[in-house]
mmCIF file of the C-alpha atoms, coordinates in Angstrom:
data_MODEL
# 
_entry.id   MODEL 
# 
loop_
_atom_site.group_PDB 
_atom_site.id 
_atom_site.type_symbol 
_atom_site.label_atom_id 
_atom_site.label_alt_id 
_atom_site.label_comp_id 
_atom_site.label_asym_id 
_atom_site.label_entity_id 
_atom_site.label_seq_id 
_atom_site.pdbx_PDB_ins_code 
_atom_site.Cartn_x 
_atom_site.Cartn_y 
_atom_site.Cartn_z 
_atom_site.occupancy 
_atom_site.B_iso_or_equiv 
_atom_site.pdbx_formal_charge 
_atom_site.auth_seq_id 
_atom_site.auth_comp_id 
_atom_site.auth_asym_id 
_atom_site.auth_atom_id 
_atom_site.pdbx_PDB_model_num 
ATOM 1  C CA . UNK A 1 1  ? 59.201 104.559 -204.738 1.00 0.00 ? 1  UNK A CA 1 
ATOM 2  C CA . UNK A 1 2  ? 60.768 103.584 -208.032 1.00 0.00 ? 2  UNK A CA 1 
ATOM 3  C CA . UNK A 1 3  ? 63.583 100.960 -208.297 1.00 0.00 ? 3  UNK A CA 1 
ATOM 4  C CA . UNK A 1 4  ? 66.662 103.599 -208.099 1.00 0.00 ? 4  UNK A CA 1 
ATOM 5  C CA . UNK A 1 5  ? 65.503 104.898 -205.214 1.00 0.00 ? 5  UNK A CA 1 
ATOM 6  C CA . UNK A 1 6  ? 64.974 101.870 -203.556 1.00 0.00 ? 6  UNK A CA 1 
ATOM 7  C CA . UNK A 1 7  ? 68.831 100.344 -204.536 1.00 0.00 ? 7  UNK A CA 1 
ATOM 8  C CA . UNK A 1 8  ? 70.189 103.506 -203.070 1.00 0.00 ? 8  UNK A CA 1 
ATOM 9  C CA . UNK A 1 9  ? 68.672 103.111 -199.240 1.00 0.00 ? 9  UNK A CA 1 
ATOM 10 C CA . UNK A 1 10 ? 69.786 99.242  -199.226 1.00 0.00 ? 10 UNK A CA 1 
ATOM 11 C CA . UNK A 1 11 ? 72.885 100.406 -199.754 1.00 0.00 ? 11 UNK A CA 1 
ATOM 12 C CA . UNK A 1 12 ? 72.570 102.573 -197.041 1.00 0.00 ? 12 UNK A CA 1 
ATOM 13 C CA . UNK A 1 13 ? 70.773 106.776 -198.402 1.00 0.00 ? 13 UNK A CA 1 
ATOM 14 C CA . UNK A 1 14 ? 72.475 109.628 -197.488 1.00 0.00 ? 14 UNK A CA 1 
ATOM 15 C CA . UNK A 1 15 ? 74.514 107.106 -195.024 1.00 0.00 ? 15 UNK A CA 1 
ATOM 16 C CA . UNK A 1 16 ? 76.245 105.344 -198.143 1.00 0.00 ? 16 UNK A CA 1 
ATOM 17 C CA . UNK A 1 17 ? 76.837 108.792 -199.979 1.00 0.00 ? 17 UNK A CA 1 
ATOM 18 C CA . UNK A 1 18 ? 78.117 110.520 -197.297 1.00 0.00 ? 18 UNK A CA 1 
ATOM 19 C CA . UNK A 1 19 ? 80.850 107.763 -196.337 1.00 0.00 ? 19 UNK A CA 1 
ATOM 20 C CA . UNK A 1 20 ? 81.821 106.664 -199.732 1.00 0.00 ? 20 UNK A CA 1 
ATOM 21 C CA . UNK A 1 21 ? 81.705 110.325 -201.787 1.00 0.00 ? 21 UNK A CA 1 
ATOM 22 C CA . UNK A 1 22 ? 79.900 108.960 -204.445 1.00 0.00 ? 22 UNK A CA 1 
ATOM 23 C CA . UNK A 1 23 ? 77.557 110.665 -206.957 1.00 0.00 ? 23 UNK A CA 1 
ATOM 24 C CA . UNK A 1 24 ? 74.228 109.530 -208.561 1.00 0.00 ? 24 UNK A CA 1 
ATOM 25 C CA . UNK A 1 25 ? 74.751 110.025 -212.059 1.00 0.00 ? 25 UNK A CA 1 
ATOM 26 C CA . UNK A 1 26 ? 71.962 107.986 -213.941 1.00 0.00 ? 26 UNK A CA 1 
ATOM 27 C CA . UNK A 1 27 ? 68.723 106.630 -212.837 1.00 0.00 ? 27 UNK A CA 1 
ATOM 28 C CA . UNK A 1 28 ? 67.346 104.415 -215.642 1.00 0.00 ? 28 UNK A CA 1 
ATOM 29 C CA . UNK A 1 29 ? 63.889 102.161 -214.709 1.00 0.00 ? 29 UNK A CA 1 
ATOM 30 C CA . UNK A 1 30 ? 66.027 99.607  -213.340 1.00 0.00 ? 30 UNK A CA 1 
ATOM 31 C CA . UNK A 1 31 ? 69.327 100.545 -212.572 1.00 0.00 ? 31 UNK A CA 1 
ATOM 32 C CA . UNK A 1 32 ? 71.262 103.146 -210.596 1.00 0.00 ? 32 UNK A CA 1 
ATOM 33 C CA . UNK A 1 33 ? 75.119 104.239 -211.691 1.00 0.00 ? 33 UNK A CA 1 
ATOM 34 C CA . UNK A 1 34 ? 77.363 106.091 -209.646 1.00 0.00 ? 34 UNK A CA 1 
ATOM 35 C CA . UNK A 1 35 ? 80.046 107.533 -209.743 1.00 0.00 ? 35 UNK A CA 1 
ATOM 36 C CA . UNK A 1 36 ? 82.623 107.007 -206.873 1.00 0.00 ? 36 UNK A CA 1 
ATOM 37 C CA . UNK A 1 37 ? 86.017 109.471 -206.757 1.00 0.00 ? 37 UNK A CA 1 
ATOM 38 C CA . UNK A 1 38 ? 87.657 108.131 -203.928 1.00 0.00 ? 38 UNK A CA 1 
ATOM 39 C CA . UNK A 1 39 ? 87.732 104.933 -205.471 1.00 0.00 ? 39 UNK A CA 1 
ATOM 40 C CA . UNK A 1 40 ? 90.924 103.552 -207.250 1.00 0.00 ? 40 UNK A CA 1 
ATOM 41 C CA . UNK A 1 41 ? 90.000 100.112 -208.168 1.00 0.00 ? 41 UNK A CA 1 
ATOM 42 C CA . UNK A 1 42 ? 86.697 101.333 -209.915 1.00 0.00 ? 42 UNK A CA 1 
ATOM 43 C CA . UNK A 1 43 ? 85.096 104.864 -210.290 1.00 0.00 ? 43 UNK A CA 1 
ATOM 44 C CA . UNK A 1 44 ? 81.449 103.779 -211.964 1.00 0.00 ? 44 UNK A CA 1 
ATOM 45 C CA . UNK A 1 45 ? 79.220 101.155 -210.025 1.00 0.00 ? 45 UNK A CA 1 
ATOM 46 C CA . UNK A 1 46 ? 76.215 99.892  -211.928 1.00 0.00 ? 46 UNK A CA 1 
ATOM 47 C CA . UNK A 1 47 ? 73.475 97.988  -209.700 1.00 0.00 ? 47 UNK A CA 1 
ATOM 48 C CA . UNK A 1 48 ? 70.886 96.511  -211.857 1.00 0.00 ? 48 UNK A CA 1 
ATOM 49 C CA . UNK A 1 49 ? 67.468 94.632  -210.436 1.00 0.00 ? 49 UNK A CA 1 
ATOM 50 C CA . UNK A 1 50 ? 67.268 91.206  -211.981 1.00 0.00 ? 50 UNK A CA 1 
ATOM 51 C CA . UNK A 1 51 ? 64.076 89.502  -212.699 1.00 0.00 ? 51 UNK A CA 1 
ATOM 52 C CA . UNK A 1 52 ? 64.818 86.978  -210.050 1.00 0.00 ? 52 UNK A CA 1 
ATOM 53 C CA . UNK A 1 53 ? 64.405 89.967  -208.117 1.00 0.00 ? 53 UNK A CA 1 
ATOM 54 C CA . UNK A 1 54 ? 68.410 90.256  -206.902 1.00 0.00 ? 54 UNK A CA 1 
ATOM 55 C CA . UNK A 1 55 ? 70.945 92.468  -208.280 1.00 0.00 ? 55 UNK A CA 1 
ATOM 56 C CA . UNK A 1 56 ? 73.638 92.551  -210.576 1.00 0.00 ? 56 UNK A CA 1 
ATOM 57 C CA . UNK A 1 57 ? 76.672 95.214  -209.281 1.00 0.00 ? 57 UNK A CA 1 
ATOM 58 C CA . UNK A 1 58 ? 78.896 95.897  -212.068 1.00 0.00 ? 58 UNK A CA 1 
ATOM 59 C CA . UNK A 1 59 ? 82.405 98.248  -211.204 1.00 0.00 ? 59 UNK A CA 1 
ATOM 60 C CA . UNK A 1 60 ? 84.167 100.251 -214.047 1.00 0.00 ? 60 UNK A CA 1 
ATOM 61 C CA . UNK A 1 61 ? 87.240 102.304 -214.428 1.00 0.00 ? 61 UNK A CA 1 
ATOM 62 C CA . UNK A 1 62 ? 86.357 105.034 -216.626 1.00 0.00 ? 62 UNK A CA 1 
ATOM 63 C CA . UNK A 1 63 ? 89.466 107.012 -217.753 1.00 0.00 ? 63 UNK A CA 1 
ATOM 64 C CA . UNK A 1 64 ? 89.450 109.415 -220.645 1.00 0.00 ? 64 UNK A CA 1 
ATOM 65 C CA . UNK A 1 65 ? 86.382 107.929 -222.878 1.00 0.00 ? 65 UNK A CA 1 
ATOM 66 C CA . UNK A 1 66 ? 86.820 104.311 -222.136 1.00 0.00 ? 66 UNK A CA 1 
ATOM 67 C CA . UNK A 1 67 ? 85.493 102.086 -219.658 1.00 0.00 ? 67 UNK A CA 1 
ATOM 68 C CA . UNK A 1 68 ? 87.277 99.035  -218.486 1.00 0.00 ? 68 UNK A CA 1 
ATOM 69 C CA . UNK A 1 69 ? 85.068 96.426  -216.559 1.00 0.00 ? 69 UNK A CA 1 
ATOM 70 C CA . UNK A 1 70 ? 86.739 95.779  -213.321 1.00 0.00 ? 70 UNK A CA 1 
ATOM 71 C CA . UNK A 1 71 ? 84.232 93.570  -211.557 1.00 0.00 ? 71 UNK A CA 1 
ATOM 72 C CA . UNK A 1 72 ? 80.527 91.693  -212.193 1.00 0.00 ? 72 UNK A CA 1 
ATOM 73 C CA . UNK A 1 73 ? 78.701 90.099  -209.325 1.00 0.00 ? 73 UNK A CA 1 
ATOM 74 C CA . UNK A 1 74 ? 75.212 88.376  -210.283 1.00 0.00 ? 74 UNK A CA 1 
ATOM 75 C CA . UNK A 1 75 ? 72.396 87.251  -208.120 1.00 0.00 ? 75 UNK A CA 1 
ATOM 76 C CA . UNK A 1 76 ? 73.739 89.761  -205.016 1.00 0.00 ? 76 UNK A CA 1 
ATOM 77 C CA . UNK A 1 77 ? 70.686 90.002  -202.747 1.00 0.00 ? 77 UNK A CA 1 
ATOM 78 C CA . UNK A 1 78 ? 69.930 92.973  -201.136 1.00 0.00 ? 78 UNK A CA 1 
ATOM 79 C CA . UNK A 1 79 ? 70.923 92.458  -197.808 1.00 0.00 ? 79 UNK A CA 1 
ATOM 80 C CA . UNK A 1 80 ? 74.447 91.627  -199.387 1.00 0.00 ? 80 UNK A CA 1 
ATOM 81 C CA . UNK A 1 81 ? 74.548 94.927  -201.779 1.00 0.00 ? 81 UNK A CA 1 
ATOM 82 C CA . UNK A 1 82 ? 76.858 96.305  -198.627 1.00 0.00 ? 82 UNK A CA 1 
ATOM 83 C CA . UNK A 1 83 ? 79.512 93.618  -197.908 1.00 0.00 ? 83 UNK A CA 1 
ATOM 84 C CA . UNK A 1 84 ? 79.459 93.153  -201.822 1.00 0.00 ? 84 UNK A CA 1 
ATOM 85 C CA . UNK A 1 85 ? 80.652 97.115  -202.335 1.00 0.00 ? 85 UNK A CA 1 
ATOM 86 C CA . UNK A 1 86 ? 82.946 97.145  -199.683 1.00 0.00 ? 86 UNK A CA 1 
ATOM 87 C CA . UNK A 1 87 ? 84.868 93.858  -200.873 1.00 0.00 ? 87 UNK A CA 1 
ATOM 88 C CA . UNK A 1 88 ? 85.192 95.551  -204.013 1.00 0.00 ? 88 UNK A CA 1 
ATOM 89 C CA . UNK A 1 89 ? 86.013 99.089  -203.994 1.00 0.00 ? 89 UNK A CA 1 
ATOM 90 C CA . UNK A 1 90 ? 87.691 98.590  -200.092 1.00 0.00 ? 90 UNK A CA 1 
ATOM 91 C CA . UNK A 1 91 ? 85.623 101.703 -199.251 1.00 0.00 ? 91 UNK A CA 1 
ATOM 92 C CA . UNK A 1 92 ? 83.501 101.244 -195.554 1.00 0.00 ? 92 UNK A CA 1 
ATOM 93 C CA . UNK A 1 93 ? 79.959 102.308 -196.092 1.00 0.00 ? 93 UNK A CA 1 
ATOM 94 C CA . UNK A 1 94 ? 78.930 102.730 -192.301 1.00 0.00 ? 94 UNK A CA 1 
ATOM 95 C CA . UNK A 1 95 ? 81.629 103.567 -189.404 1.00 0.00 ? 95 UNK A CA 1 
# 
């Protein structure tokens, strides 16, 4: 599995999608961006895989062109990549 794919089911798969509405839009080697609609604090979240082998979430609000950095969290391990999305965005990711 490649490191995108592996970001996405610690957040939670098809679970996290489902709940939160949000859209894959880039894959890079290391990093996964979404896109998240129903989100009013932030509509692109970044999570990158740090060498130290935790993860760096970074929230956007993207409005015509420009982005606006909202929110960085560094050294997020994975087990935390839920709680830390949730305090941020205020969007559940499980029921």
């Amino acid at each position: 599995m490649n490191v995108p794919t592996i970001i996405l089911s610690q957040l939670g798969g098809n679970r996290f999608l489902a709940m939160t509405g949000a859209k894959v839009a880039a894959k890079d080697p290391n990093t996964l961006t979404m896109r998240v609609p129903g989100c009013h604090q932030a509509n692109v979240v970044e999570v990158r895989l740090d060498p130290s082998d935790t993860y760096t979430m970074t929230l956007y609000k993207v409005r015509k062109g420009a982005a606006k950095l909202i929110h960085q969290g560094d050294g997020i391990y994975a087990e935390d990549l839920e709680r830390v999305f949730t305090e941020q965005t205020g969007l559940y990711t499980r029921l």
